[in-house]
N, C-alpha and C positions, 0 to 999 in steps of 0.2 A: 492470607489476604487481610486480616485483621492490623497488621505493619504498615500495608499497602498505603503510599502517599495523598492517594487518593481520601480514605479514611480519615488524611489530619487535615487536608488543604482541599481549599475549595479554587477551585482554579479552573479562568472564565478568560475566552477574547471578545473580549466586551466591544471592539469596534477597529474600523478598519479607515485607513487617513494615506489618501494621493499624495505623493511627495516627490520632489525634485530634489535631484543630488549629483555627484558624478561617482564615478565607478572606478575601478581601477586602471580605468584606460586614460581616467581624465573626461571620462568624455561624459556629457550631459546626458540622463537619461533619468525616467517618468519611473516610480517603481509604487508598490501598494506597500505598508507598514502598518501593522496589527497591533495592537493594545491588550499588553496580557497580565489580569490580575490576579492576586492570590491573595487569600485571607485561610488566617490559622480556625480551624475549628473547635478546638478547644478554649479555647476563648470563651466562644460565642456558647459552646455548654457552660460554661461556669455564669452566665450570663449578662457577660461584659462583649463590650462592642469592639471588635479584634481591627487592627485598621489595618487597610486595605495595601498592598502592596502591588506596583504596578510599574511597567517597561514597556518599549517598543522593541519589536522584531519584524525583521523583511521575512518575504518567503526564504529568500537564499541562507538564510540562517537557519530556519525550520529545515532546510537540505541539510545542510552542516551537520546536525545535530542527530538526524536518523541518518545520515552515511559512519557517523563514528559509533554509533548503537551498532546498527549492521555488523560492523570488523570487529567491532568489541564484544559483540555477543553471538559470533555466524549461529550457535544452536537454538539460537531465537528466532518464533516468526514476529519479526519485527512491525508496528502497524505502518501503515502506507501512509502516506499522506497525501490529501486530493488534489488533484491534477492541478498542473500547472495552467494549461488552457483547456477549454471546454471542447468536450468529445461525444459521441453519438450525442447529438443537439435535433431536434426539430429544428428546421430549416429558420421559423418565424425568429428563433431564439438566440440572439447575438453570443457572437463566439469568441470575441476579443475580452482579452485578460483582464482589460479596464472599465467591461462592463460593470455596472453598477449591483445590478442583481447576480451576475456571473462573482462579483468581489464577497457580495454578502454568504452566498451559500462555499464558499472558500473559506471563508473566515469561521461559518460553523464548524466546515472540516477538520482545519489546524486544531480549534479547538478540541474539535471530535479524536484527533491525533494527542494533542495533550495529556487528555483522562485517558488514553488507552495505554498510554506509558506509566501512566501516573497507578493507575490500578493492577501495573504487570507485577507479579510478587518477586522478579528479578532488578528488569529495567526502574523502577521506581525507589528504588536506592541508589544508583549512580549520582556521584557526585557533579558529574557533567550537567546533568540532566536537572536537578537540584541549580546548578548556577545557570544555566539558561531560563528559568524561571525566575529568579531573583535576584541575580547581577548582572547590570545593564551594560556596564563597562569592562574591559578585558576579559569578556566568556570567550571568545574566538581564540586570544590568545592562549587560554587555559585550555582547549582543545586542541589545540598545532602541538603543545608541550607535551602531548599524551603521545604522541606519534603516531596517531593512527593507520596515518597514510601508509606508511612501510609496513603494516602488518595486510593492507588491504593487496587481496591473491587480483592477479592481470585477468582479463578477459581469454587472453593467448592460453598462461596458465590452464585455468578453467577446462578451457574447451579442449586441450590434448586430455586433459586427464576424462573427460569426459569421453573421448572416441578410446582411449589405449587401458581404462581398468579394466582388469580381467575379469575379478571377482566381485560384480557388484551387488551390496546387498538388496535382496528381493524387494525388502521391505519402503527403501528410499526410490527403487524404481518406479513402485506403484504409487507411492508418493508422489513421484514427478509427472506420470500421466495423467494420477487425481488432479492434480494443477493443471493442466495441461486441458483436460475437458471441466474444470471449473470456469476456466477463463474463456475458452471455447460456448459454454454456456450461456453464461451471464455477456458477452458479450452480443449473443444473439439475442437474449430478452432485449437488450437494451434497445437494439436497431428494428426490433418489433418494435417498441413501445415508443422510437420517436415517430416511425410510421403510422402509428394510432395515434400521436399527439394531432400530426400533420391534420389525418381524415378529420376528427375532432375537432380541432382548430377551423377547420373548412363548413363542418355543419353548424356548427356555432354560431360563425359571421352568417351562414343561410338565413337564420333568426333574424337577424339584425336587419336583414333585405326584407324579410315578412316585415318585423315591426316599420320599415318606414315607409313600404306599402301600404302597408294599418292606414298610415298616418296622414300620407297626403291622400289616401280616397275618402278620407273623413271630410276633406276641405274640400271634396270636389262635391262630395253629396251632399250641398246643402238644404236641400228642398225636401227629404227623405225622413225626416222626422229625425226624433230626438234621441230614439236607439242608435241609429250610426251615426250622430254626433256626438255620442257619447261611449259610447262601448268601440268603436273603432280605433279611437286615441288611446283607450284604456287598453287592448289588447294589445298595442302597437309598443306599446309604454311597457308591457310584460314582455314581450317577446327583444326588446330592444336591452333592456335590464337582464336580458336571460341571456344574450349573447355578449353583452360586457363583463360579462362573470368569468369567461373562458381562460382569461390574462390569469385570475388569480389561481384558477383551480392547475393548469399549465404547470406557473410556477410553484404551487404548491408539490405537482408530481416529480418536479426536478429535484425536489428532496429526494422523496423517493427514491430515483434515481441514483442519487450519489450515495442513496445506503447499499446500491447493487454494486454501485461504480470500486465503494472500499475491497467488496472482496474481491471485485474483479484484478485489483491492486497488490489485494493479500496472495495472491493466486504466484505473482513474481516472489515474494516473499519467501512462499513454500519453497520455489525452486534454488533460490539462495541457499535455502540448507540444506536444499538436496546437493547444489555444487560443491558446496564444504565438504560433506562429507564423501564426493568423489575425489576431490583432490585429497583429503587423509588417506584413502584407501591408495589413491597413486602410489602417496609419497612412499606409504608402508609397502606394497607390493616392491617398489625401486629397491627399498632398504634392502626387502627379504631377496632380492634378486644378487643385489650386489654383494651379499653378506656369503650366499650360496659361490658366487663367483670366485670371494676370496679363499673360502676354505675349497673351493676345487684347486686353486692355484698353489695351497698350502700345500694340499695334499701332494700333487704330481712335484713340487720342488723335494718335497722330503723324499716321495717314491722313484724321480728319477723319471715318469712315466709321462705323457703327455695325452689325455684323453681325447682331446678337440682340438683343431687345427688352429695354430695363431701364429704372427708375425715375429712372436718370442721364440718358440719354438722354431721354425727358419730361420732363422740369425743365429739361435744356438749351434743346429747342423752346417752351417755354412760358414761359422768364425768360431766355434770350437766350443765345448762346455764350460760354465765356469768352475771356479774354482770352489771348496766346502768352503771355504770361508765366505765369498764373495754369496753361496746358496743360504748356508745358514743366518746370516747379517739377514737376506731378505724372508726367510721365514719367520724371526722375530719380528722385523717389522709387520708380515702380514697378520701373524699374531697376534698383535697388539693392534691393530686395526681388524681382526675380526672380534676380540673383546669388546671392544669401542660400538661393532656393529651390532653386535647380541643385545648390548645393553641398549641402545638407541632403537633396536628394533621391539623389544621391549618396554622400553619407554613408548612409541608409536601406538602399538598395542593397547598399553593401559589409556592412553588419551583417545586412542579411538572410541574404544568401550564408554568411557565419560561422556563422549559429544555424543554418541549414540541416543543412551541413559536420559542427557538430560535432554537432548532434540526432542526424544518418542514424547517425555512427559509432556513437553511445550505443546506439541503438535496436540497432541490429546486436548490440553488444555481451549487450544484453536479450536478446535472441530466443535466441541460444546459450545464456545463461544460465539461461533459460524450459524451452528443451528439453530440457537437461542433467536439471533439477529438477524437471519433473512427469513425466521417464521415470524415475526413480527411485523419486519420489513412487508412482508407479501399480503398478510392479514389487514393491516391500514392500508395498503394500496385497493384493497380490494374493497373494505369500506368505505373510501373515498368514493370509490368507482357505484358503489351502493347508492351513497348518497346522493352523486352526482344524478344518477339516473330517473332519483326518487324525485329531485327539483325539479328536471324536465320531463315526467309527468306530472307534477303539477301544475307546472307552466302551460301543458297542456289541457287542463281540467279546467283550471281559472277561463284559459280561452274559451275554452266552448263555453262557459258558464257566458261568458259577453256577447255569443255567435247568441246563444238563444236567446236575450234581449231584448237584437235587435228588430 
């Protein structure tokens, strides 16, 4: 970790800028572009002032960039990156991409996505990932040139090898069901928590209806002395202050939120390298299948013998045997394509074992990670909620202090 990019470079999305352009279609369209800096650290230990390096990037570039991490590193849980549009929302709280405060907590994201590459002790050496922070002009094209596209496995792919491996290991399946009620999880805090924003949101504005009750029975009791023309307005004045507080404490919980929302994201992630490593297991089980195939076929040309019924064998019986020569021509060649298969299926073998090896350490690596950040995560939620509670009783304390007054 002490390598880690993060350790030399400080690197911040400093702000986010509306912009008008066209697209590949030609056609006019609104998108958000992010402002991403970087300053060398060492520098700034020797105690000189390191100058500031800095570029624009859209979202669709921050796609770009974790789709070729993904295929280039499937034994990675790669980090997510926050959502494109806004999801489990309290109803009050706008859901469109262009919202203003929906842009700002996006832009902490990416950012939040940056340092998590940046501190991986793998991904944070890639050269890619190095020029998408520091070369503004031809990164796109120095990623098409890597080809990643062709090594990226189909969804079709995927999903047979997922229903047809025979032997899968224990260990990636329980993997995949931990993700499976990770994301089952945190998906349902989430849809509590905007349903608590919702109540909240509702008792909150109730304050606001007290404070301008307060306000105009002040103006109507004017003959009542000088208690309820003066502690009436002032209670009115608390309680009206105490429900405009709601918007920020809200927005401040939508942080929150998007610290649940990452794992809810990492949760796909896990399943990624659970895919991989079903489809290695495919490819390898095909090998050992077809490899089994050819030395049965080896075997019965040499022995003359036919163990299992096939369309070879009725054509032999029904147009005659062939000849040694015509047999033995086709045992050298099975020969030589079951050599080809031993070593290939040996080859399969030893790469399986590696993605294994270094998946388990990665995942390992997550789950610490995981822990660290939603006990944290829940701890400040839960102080917030402390605090929150602690204002409105005193909001309530101040009042009465005015009720008796009057």
């Amino acid at each position: 970790m002490e390598d880690c990019l993060a350790k030399k470079m400080e690197i911040t999305v400093s702000e986010a800028e509306k912009r008008t352009g066209r697209n590949a279609m030609n056609i006019q369209e609104t998108y958000t572009a992010y402002l991403i800096e970087t300053r060398a650290v060492e520098s700034q230990s020797e105690g000189q002032c390191a100058p500031v390096e800095s570029l624009w990037r859209r979202y669709s570039e921050f796609e770009l960039l974790r789709n070729y991490l993904s295929v280039t590193y499937p034994h990675i849980v790669v980090p997510p990156l926050p959502e494109k549009r806004a999801d489990f929302v309290w109803h009050k709280l706008s859901a469109d991409n262009m919202d203003p405060d929906f842009v700002e907590r996006r832009r902490i994201g990416l950012e939040n996505f940056l340092l998590r590459v940046a501190s991986h002790p793998v991904l944070c050496q890639d050269k890619i990932f190095y020029a998408f922070l520091m070369q503004e002009s031809g990164w796109k094209e120095m990623v098409n040139e890597t080809g990643f596209q062709l090594k990226a496995d189909s969804r079709l792919k995927a999903l047979n090898a997922t229903f047809r491996v025979k032997n899968p290991d224990k260990r990636f399946t329980e993997l995949k069901h931990y993700s499976d009620e990770l994301q089952s999880v945190i998906s349902h805090l989430l849809r509590v928590r905007a349903r608590v924003a919702d109540r909240l949101y509702g008792v909150y504005k109730v304050h606001g209806n007290y404070g301008r009750v307060f306000s105009e029975w002040s103006a109507i009791e004017k003959e009542m002395g000088d208690g309820l023309q003066i502690n009436l307005p002032l209670t009115g004045l608390l309680f009206t202050r105490y429900a405009a507080s709601i918007d920020d404490i809200l927005e401040e919980e939508e942080h929150y939120a998007d610290q649940l929302k990452e794992y809810l994201f990492y949760a796909e992630a896990l399943r990624a390298v659970c895919r991989k490593h079903e489809l290695m297991q495919y490819d390898l089980e095909m090998a050992a299948q077809d490899l089994t195939s050819k030395k049965q076929q080896c075997e019965e040309l040499a022995t003359g013998t036919v163990r299992t019924f096939s369309l070879k064998g009725m054509t032999s019986k029904l147009f005659g045997q062939e000849t040694p020569e015509q047999r033995e021509a086709k045992i050298k060649v099975l020969e030589e394509q079951i050599q080809e298969g031993e070593e290939q299926l040996k080859s399969k073998n030893l790469e399986g074992r590696d993605f294994v090896k270094s998946a388990w350490a990665d995942i390992e690596r997550f789950k610490e990670q995981k822990n660290h950040d939603l006990k944290e995560a829940l701890i400040s939620y839960a102080v917030m909620q402390i605090s929150m509670c602690k204002k409105g009783i005193q909001v309530w304390t101040n009042a009465k202090e005015c009720f008796s007054k009057m």
